[in-house]
N, C-alpha and C positions, 0 to 999 in steps of 0.2 A: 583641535582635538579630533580625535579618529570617532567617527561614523558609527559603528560596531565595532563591537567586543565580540567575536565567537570562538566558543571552545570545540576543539577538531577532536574529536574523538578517538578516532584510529592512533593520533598520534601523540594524544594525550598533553597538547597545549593549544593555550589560547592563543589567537591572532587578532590582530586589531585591522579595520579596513576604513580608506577613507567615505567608500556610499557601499549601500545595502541594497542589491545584489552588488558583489565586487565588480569592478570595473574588469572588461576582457573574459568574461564568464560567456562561455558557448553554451547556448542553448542546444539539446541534446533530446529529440523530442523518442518516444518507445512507443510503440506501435503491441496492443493484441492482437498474438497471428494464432492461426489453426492448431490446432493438437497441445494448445496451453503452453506456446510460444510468446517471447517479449523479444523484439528486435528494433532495429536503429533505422529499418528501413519496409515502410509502408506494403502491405503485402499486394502484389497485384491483383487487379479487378477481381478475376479468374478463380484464385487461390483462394480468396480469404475467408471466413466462414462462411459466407452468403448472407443469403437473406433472413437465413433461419438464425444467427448467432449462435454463440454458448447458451446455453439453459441448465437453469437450476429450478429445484423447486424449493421454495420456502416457506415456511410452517410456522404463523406468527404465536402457534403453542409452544415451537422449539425454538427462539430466536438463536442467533450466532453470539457467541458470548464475547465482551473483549479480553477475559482471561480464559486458563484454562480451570485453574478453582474457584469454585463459590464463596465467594463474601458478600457479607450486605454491605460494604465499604471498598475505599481506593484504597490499597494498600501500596504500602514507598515504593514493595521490588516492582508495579505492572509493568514501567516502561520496559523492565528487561527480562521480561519473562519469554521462554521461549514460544514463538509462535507457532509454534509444527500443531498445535492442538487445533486451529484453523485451517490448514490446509489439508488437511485428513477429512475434514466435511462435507457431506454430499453440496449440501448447500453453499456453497463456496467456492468462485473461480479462482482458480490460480495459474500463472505466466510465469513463467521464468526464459530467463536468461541462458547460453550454457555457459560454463564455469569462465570468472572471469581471467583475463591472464595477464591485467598488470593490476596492480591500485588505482583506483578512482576517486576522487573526492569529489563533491557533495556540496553547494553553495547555492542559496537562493531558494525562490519558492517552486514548489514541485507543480502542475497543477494537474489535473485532471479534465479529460471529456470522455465522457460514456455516453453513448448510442444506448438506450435503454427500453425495453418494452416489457409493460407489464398486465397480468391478467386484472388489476386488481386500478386502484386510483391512489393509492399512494407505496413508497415503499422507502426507505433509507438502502444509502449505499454507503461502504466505507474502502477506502482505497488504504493499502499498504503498501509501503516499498519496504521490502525485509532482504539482507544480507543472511544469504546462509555459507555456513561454515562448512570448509572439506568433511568430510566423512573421518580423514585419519586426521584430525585438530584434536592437539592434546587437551587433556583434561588440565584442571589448577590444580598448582602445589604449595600450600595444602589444600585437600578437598571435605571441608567438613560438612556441605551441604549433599554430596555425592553429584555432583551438575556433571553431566554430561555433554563436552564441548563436539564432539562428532555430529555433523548434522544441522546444528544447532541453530533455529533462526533469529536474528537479531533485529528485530524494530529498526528501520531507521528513521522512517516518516510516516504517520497514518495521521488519517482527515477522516472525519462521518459527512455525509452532507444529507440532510432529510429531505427526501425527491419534491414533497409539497412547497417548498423554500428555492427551490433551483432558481428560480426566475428573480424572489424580491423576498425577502427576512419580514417583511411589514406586510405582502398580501400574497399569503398561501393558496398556492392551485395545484389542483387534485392531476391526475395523471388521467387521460382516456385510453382507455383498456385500448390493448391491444396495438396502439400506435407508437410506432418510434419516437422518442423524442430525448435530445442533446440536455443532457446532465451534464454541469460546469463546474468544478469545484478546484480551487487553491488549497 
């Protein structure tokens, strides 16, 4: 019996695989570069932000929401709701890519390390990898909801990891201001 069952989204069927990650899966590590750059290849010494990093400021009175509208509940559409409402926020880094120019797929766990410093002893971080759509990507037909596909970002994978937790789920440690320190998260 096959391993996994996963359904491919882009292509709208399942595949069945004998182990999880698929066997021959290249690991494909992305790199945070300067000016809210994602690339394939580690930025030199020189280049990269420095010592100072990206900076945000965040407001544990304005937290980042994971939708764009208010509910007191999970509602069915969140996973594919568009994410552009996040990356419009002062308080939020954002990386990209430039546009890609064949198809890519997607197998396996994603993970995560952040170099992280913060004024404060604890903080959550949440990582997304979002697929945005051309600018000229048609809209559906029919369009009863009026969605607008131009632009549009598509979830493909997000993680929360709560910075207190980085180390061990069972004994939480606070963060010391001011010091870098390696955030892990799958």
């Amino acid at each position: 019996l096959p391993e996994a069952y996963v359904f491919e989204t882009g292509t709208n069927v399942w595949r069945t695989f004998d182990a999880w990650p698929p066997k021959g899966v290249k690991k494909t590590p992305l790199f945070l570069l300067a000016d809210g750059k994602l690339g394939a290849a580690p930025p030199p010494a020189a280049a990269g932000a420095g010592e100072d990093g990206d900076s945000y400021v965040s407001d544990p009175k304005k937290p980042v929401p994971y939708r764009a509208k208010h509910s007191d509940r999970i509602d069915s559409d969140y996973m594919t709701e568009d994410q552009r409402f996040a990356s419009r926020r002062t308080d939020v880094l954002t990386y990209a890519t430039p546009p890609l120019t064949a198809d890519v797929t997607l197998g396996g766990p994603i993970e995560a390390n952040l170099w992280v410093s913060t004024t404060g002893t604890d903080a959550d971080f949440v990582v997304k990898l979002i697929d945005v759509y051309p600018e000229n990507f048609a809209d559906p037909e029919p369009n009863p909801t009026g969605v607008r596909m131009g632009g549009y970002q598509q979830l493909v994978r997000g993680e929360v990891m709560r910075g207190k937790f980085r180390k061990s789920f069972e004994k939480p440690e606070a963060f010391k201001p001011g010091e870098p320190t390696l955030v892990h998260f799958t």
